[in-house]
C-alpha positions as CSV (number, residue, x, y, z in Angstrom):
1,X,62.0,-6.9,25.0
2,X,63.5,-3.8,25.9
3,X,62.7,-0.7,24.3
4,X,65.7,1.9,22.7
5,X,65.8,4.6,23.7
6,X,68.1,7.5,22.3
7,X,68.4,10.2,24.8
8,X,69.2,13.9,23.0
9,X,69.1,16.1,26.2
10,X,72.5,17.9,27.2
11,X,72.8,15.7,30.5
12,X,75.5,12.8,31.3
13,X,74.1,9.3,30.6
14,X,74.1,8.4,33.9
15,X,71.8,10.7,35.2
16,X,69.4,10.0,32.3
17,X,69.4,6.3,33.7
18,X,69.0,7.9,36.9
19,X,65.8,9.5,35.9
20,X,64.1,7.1,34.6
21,X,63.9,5.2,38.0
22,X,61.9,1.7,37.4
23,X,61.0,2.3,34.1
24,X,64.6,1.6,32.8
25,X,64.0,-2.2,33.4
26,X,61.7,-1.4,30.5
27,X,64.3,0.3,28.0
28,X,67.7,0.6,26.9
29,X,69.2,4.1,27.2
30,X,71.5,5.3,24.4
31,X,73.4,8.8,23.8
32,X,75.1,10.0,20.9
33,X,78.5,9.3,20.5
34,X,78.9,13.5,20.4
35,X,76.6,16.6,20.3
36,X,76.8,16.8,16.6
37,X,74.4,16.4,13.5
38,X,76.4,13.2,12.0
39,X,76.8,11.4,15.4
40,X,72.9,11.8,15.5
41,X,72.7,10.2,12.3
42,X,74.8,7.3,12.9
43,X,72.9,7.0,16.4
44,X,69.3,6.8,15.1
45,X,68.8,3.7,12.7
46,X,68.9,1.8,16.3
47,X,66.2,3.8,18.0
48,X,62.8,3.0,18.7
49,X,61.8,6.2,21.1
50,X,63.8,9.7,20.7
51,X,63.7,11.7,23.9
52,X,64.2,15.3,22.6
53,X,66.6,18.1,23.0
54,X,65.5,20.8,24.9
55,X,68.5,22.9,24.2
56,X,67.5,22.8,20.4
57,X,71.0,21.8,19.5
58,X,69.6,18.7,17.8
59,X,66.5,17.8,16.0
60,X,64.8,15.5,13.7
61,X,64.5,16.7,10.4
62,X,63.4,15.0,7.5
63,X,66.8,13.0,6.9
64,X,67.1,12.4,10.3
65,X,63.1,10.6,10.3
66,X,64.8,8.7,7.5
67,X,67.6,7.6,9.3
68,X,66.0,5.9,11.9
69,X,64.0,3.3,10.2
70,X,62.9,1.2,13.8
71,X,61.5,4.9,15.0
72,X,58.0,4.3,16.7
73,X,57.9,7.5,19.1
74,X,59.5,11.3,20.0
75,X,59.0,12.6,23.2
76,X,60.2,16.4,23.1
77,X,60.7,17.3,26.8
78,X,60.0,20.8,26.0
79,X,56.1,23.1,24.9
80,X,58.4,23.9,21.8
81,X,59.2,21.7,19.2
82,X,61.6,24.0,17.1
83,X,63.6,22.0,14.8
84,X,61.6,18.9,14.6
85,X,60.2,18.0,11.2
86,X,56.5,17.1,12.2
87,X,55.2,16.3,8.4
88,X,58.2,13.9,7.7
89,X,57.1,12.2,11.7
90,X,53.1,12.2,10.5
91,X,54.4,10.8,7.3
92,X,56.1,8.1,8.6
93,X,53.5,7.6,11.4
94,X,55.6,8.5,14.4
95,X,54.0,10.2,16.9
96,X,55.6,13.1,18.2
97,X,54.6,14.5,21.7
98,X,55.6,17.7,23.7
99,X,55.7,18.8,27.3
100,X,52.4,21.1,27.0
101,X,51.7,22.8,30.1
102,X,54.2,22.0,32.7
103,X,55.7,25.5,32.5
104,X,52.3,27.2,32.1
105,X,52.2,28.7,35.7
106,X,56.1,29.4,35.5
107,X,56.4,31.6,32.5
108,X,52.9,33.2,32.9
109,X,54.0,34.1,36.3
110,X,57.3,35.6,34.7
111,X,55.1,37.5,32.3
112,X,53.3,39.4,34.9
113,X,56.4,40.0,36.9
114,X,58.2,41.8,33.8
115,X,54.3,44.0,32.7
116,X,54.5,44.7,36.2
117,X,58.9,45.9,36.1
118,X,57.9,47.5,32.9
119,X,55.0,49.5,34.3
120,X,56.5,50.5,38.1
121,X,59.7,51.3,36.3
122,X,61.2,49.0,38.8
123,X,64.4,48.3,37.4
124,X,65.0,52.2,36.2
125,X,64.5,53.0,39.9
126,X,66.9,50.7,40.9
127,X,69.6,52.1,38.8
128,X,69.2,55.3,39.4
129,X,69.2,54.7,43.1
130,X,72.6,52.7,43.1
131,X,73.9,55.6,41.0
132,X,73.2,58.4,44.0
133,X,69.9,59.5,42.8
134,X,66.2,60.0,44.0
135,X,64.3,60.4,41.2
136,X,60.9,60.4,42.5
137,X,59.3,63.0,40.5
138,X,60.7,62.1,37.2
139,X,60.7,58.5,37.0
140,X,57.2,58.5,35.6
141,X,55.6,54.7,36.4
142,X,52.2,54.1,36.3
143,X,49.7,51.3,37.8
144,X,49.6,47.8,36.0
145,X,46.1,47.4,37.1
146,X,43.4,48.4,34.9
147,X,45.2,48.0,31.7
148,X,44.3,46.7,28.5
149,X,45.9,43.5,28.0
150,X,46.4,41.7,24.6
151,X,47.9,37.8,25.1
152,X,48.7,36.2,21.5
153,X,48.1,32.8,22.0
154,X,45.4,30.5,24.2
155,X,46.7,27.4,25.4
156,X,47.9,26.7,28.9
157,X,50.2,29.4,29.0
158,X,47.9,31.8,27.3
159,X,45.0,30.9,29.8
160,X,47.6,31.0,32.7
161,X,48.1,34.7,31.7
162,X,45.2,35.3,31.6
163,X,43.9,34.3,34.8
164,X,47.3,36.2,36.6
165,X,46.5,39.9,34.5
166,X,42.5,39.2,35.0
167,X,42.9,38.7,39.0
168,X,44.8,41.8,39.4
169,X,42.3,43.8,37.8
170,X,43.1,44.1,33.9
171,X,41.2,44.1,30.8
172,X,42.4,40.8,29.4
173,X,41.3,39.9,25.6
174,X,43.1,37.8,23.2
175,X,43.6,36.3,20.0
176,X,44.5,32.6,18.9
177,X,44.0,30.9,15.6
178,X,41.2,29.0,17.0
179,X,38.2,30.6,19.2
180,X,38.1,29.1,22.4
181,X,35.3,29.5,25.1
182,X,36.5,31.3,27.8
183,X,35.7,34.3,29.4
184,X,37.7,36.3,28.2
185,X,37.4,38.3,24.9
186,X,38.2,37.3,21.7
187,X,39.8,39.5,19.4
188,X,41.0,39.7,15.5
189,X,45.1,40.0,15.8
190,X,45.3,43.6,14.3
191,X,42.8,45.0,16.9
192,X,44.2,43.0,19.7
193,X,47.9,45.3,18.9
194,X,46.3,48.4,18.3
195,X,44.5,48.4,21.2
196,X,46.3,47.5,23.9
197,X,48.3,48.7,26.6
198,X,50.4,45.5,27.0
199,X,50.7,42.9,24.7
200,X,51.9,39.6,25.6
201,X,53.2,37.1,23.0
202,X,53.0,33.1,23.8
203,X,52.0,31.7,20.5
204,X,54.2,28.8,19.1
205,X,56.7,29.8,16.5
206,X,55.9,28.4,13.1
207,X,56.0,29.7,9.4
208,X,52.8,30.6,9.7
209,X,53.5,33.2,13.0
210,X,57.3,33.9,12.0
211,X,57.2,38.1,12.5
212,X,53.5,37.6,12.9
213,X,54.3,40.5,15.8
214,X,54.4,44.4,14.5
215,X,55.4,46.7,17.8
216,X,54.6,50.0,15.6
217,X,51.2,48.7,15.1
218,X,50.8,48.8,19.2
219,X,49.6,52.1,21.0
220,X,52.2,55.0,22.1
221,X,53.6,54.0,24.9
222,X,52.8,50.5,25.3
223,X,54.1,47.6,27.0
224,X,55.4,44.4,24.9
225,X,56.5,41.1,26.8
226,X,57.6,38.4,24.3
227,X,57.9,35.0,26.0
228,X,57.3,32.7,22.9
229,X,60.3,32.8,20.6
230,X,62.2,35.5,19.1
231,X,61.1,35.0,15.5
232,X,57.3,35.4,16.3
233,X,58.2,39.4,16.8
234,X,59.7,41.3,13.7
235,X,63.0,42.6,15.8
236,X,63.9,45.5,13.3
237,X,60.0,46.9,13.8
238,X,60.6,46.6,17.5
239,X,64.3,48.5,17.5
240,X,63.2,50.7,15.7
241,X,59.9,51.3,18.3
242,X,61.9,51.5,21.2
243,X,64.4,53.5,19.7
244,X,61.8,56.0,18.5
245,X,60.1,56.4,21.9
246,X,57.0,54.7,20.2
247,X,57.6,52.0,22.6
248,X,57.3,52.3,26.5
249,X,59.3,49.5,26.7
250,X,59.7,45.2,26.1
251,X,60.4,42.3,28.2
252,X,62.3,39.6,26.1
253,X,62.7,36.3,27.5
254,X,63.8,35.2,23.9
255,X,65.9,36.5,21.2
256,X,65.8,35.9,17.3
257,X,69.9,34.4,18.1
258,X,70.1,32.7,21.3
259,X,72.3,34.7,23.1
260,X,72.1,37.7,21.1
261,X,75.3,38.3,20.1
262,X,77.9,40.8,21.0
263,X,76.8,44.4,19.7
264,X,73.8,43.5,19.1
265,X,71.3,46.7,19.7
266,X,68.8,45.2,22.1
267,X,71.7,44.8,25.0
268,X,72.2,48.6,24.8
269,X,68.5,49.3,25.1
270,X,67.7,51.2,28.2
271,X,64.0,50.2,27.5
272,X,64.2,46.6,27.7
273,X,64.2,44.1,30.5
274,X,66.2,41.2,29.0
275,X,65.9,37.7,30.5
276,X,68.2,34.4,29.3
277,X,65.3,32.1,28.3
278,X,64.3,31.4,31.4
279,X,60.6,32.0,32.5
280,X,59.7,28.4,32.4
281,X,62.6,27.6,34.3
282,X,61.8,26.8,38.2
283,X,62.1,23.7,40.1
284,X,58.7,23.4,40.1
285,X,58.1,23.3,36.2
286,X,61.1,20.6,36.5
287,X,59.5,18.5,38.8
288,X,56.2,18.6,35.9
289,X,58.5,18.0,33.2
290,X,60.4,14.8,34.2
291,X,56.6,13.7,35.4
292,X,55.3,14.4,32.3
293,X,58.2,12.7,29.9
294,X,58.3,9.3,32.2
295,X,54.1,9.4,32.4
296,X,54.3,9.4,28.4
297,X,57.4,6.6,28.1
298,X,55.8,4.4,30.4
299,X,52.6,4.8,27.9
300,X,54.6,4.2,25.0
301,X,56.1,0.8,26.3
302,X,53.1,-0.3,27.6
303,X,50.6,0.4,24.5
304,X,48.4,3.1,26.2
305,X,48.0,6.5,24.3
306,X,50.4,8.7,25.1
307,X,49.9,12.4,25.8
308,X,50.2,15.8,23.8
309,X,50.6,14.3,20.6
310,X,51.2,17.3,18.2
311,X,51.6,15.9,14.3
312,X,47.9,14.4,14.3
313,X,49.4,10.8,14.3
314,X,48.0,8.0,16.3
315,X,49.2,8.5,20.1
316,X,49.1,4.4,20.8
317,X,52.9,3.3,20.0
318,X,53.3,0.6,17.7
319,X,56.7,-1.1,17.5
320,X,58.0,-1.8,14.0
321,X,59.4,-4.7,12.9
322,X,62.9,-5.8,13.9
323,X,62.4,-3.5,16.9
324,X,63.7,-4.5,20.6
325,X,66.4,-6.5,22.4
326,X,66.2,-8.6,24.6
């Protein structure tokens, strides 16, 4: 009996059959009829597996989980699970699974890159050089290596960090809301900002980190690279740091408002390296992420566990009844 599945992400149906290669002799692919909240609705009471939304434009909330009555499984082919209700899942005993790890090497390798921008003053030089000038006594950069770095947040991403800033010669402690054993140093979050040179944020957002982030709290003239969501930063503390000189500067790949919009201050900033969501983005971290959502389909359908499960349900997918087609 063939499994539904209802496919959220922002691609044509086709390719989404495409994708799924021999395992779509196992399913049946749906789409909603529209990119909308009530065309989700009316799509769901059919479904047995929800393939997430990477975009974020649509997500299971709690009258969504109630919706879909025959739901056994969500796969969110994504680390974040922004939007997704994961008490309402647990309570209804669908697992829901994410994506952990497949961009780990991509966006810790776009963290470096923009500590290292920040601290050669790469893209200042640039500018200035386009514009006629030579500024080589006033530009003012200074070495990445040797620096204190602070990463908030240890899972793949975190430890990937780590690794990149340790090989190159850096101080690397961090903090995380459980201990792990590494070897690198553990630190409580309000000495971890006051004490380093470059902070690097890659912690989940949830309630519990929403503005957990406070850039006056950091050392004059220190380096912040946010790749974890916009929320987990408090933005008016870190406009008001750059603008103050407190700041030496920030690397955003993300943005409270995705794009920011028009006027907003952090496009005018001259201390800020912006970046459109996009350090997990390579072809490479693709290539994990299809692997990674088929590996855990093909698991679901066949009644092995499946991977990543994040809402501390059971990861062996159970059917319910009235589930299927043949």
């Amino acid at each position: 009996m063939a499994w539904r599945v209802l496919a959220l992400p922002p691609l044509p149906e086709e390719a989404l059959r495409n994708l799924l290669g021999p395992l779509g002799e196992r399913v049946e692919v749906s789409v909603p009829a529209r990119r909308d909240r009530d065309a989700l609705l009316s799509a769901l009471p059919e479904a047995e597996i929800v393939v997430g939304d990477w975009s974020g434009g649509l997500a299971l909330d709690a009258e969504a989980v109630l919706a879909a009555p025959r739901l056994a499984f969500v796969q969110q082919p994504s680390v974040g699970v922004d939007g997704h209700d994961l008490g309402a899942l647990a309570a209804a005993g669908v697992p829901l699974a994410n994506a952990a790890g497949v961009s780990a090497i991509a966006v810790a390798e776009w963290c470096f890159a923009a500590a290292l921008a920040l601290s050669r003053r790469l893209l200042d030089a640039d500018a200035a050089v386009r514009a006629g000038g030579w500024p080589q006594l006033d530009l003012g950069p200074r070495e990445l290596y040797g620096s204190r770095v602070g990463i908030v947040g240890f899972g793949p991403i975190g430890e990937a960090c780590a690794r990149m800033f340790a090989g190159h010669g850096c101080e690397v402690s961090y903090w995380t809301r459980r201990p792990r054993e590494v070897p690198y140093a553990y630190r409580e979050l309000e000495a971890l900002v006051a004490g380093s040179d470059v902070l690097v944020t890659v912690i989940a957002l949830s309630e519990e980190t929403r503005g957990l982030i406070d850039p006056s709290r950091m050392p004059a003239g220190s380096l912040l690279v946010n790749a974890a969501r916009g929320g987990v930063v408090d933005q008016a503390a870190l406009l008001s740091a750059l603008e103050s000189g407190h700041l030496g500067g920030a690397a955003l790949d993300v943005f409270e408002t995705e794009p920011p919009p028009p006027g907003d201050p952090l496009r005018d900033s001259a201390r800020v390296l912006l970046s459109p969501h996009v350090a997990g983005v390579t072809p490479q971290s693709t290539g994990r992420l299809v692997r990674c959502v088929l590996d855990n389909l093909r698991a679901a359908v066949e009644g092995r566990p499946v991977a990543n499960v994040l809402n501390g349900v059971e990861p062996v997918v159970r059917r319910r009844p009235g589930g299927g087609r043949t």
